[in-house]
C-alpha positions in Angstrom: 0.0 0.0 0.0 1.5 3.4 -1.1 0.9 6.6 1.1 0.2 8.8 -2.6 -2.5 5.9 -2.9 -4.1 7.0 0.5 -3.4 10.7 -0.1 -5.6 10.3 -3.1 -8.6 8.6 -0.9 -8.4 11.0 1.6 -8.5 14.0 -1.0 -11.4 12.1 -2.4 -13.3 11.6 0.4 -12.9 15.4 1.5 -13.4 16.9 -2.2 -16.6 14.1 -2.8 -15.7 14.7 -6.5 -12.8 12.9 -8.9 -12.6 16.0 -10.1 -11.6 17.9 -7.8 -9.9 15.8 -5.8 -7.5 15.5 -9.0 -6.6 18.8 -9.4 -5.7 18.6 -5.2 -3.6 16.2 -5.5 -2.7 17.4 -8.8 -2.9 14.2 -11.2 -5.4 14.0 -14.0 -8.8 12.1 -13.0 -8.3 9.0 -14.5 -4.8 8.5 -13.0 -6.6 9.4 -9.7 -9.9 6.6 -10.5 -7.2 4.1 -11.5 -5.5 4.5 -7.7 -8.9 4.3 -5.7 -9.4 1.2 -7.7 -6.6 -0.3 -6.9 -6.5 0.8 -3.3 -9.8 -0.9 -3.2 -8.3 -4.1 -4.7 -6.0 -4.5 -2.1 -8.3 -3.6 0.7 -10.4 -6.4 -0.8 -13.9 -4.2 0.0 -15.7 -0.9 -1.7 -14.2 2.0 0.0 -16.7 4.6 -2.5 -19.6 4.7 -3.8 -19.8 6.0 -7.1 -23.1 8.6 -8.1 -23.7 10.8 -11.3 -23.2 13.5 -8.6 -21.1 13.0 -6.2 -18.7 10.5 -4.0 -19.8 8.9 -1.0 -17.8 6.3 1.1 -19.0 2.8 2.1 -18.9 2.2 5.7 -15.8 0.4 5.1 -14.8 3.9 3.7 -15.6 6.1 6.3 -13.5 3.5 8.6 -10.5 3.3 5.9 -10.7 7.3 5.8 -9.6 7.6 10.2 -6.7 5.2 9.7 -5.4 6.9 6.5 -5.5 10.3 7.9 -3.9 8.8 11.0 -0.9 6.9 8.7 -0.7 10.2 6.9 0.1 12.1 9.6 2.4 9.6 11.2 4.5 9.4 7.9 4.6 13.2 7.9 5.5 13.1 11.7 8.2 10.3 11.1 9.5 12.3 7.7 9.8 15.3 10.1 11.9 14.1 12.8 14.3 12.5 10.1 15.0 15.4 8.5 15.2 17.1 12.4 18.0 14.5 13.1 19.7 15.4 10.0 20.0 19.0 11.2 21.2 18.1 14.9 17.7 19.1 16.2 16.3 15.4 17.3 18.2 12.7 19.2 20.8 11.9 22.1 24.1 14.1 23.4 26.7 12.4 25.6 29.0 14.4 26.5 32.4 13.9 28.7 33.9 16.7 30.4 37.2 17.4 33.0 35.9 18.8 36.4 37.2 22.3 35.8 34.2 23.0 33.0 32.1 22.5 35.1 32.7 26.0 36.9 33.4 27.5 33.7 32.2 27.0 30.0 30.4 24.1 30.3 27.0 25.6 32.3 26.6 28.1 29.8 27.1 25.9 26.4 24.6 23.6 28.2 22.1 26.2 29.0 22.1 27.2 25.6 22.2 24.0 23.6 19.3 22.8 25.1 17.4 25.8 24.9 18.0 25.7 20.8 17.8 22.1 20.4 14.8 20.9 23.8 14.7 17.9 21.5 18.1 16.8 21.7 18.7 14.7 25.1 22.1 15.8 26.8 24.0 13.0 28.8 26.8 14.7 30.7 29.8 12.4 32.0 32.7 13.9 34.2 35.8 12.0 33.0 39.8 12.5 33.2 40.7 13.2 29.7 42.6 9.4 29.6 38.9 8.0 30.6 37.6 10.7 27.7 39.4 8.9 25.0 38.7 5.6 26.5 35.2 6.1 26.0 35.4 7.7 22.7 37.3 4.4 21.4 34.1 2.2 22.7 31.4 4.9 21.5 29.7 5.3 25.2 29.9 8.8 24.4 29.8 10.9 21.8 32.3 14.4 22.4 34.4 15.2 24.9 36.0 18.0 26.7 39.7 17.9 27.8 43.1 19.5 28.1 45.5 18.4 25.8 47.3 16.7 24.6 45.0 14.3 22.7 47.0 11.0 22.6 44.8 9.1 20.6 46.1 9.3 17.3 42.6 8.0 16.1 41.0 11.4 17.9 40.3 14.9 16.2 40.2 18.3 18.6 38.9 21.7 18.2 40.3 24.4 20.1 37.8 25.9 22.8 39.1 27.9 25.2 42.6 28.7 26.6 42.8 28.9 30.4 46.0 30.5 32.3 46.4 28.5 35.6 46.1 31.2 38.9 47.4 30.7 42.7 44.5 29.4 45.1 46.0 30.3 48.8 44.6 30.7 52.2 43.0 33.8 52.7 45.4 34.8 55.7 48.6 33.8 53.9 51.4 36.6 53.2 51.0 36.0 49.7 47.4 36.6 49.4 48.0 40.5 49.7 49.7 40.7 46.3 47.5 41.5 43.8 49.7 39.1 41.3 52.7 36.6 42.2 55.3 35.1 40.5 56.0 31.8 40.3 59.1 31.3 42.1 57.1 33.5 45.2 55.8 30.0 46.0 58.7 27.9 46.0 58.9 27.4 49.5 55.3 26.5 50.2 53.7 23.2 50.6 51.3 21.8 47.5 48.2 20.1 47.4 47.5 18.4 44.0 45.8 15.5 41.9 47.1 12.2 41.6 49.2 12.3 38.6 47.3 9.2 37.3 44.1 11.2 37.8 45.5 14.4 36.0 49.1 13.2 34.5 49.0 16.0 31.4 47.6 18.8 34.1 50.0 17.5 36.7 53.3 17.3 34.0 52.5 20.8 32.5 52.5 22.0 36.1 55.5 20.4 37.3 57.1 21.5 34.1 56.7 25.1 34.7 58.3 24.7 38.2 61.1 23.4 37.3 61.5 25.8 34.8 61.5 28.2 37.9 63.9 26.2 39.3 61.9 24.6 42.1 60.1 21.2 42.2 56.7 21.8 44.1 56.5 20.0 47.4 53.0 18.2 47.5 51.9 17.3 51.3 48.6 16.2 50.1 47.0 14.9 47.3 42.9 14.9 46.6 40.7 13.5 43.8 38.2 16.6 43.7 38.8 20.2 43.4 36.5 21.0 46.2 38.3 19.1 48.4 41.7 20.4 47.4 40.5 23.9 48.0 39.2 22.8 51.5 42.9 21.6 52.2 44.0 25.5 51.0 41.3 26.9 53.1 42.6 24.8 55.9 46.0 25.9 55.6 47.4 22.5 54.1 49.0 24.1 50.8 48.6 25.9 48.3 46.9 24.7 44.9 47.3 26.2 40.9 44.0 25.5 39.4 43.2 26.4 36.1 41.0 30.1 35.5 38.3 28.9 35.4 38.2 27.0 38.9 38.5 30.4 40.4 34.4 30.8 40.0 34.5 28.4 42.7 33.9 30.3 46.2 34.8 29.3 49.6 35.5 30.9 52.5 39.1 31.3 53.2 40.4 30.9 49.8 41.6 33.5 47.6 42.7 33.5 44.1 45.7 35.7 42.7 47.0 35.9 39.2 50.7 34.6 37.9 52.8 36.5 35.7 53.5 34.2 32.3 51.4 31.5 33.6 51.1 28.7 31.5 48.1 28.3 29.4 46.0 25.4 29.3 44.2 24.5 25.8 40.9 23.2 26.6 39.5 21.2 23.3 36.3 19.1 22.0 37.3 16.0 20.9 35.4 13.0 18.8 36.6 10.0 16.7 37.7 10.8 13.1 35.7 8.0 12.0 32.4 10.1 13.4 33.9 13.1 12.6 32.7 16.6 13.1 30.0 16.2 10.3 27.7 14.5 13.0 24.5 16.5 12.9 24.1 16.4 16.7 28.0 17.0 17.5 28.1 19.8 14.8 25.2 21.1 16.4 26.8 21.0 19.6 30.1 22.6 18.3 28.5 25.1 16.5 26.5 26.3 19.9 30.1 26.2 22.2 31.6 28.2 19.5 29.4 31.0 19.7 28.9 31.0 23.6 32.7 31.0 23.7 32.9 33.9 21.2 30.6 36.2 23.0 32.3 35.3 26.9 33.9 38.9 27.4 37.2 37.3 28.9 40.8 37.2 27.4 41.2 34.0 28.2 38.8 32.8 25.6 40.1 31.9 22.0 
């Protein structure tokens, strides 16, 4: 059964002329009579009866008529959300992200995703960037959001945002009345960090820059969460060198100062080159972080 074959019917049934119901559906009359018969030949009963003045359905008919409008308008329904899903604008978002997006970035880009694309489920995933590309490999989710470097050589990246790190220190240490340190001011201090296997490109890059300084950073305590490792700065434990956008997070006795020549940390999307970019959804998705990035009035964003 063919949906221009119940089109036809339903035109017919409304229009109650061959006519007229041609010119709807715009065929010529004949091609129209030929398709009512043959619908009727494969429903096996009269769906018309046929006057000298006008059409009027059989029983049968009038029943036939409900389900056709009903197919009809599932078909368009279904044709709909096929072409939505080409666009981005129908289906499911997983999304793995490092814990410092979500104090910075991340919030806003889901805010306004969804509020573009409400038919578009979004599944977000906090990961370390090595978990990220693990579950990129197996496909249990679909972009992520890391620091690099990307290691996967089977991984593509965009460049998002670009985040110096800063000083988190106890509100009553010495340091914290400088409006901006160095990093050699905090070579004598006591660190509290990530695991390096938690964090080992953050944790390198940091340990990097010390050395450069000529220092290696003495760490007296290490944590899994950032909350936690600013409750051991608030307590006096250490001190801590989050990334920017960690500094959005408030708590009492911890203040954040800037570093001259800090490093910068680039902050990507990554998905599998064998998706690739061209994804509706992740394009979509790209597309919206892109322009909330753009408009963020900070230097820090690319």
């Amino acid at each position: 059964m063919e949906l221009r074959h119940l089109r036809h019917f339903v035109a017919l049934a409304e229009e109650e002329h061959f006519g007229r119901a041609a010119e709807r559906v715009f065929v010529v009359q004949q091609a129209l009579s030929n398709s009512i018969r043959n619908l009727e030949e494969e429903v096996g009963v009269p769906l018309v009866l046929r006057t000298t003045r006008r059409v009027q359905l059989t029983p049968s008919g009038q029943e036939f008529l409900i389900g056709a409008r009903e197919t009809l308008a599932l078909a368009g329904q279904t044709v709909e959300r096929a072409r939505q899903a080409a666009r981005g604008e129908v289906g499911r978002l997983r999304v793995g992200f490092v814990s410092g997006l979500a104090f910075g970035g991340l919030p806003e880009i889901v805010r306004t995703f969804r509020a573009l694309y409400p038919n578009v489920s979004v599944d977000l995933r906090e990961l370390t960037a090595q978990e990220q590309e693990t579950a990129l490999r197996s496909e249990q989710i679909d972009v992520g959001l890391m620091l690099l470097p990307v290691r996967d050589p089977g991984l593509a990246a965009r460049a998002l945002w670009r985040q110096p790190l800063v000083a988190a220190l106890p509100a009553q240490h010495p340091l914290s009345r400088k409006r901006k340190l160095k990093i050699s001011d905090l070579a004598a201090e006591d660190f509290v960090f990530f695991p390096r296997h938690l964090r080992a490109t953050y944790f390198d890059q940091v340990m990097r820059w010390c050395d450069e300084a000529g220092f290696t950073p003495h760490v007296v305590q290490e944590a899994i969460e950032v909350p936690t490792l600013l409750s051991l700065v608030a307590a006096g434990v250490g001190v801590f060198l989050p990334i920017q956008f960690f500094s959005r997070l408030s708590l009492p006795g911890v203040v954040y100062r800037p570093i001259e020549d800090a490093p910068v940390i680039d902050i990507v999307a990554v998905w599998t080159r064998t998706q690739g970019a061209g994804h509706p959804i992740v394009k979509a998705w790209l597309g919206v972080a892109q322009d909330v990035i753009a408009g963020q009035e900070t230097p820090t964003i690319l």
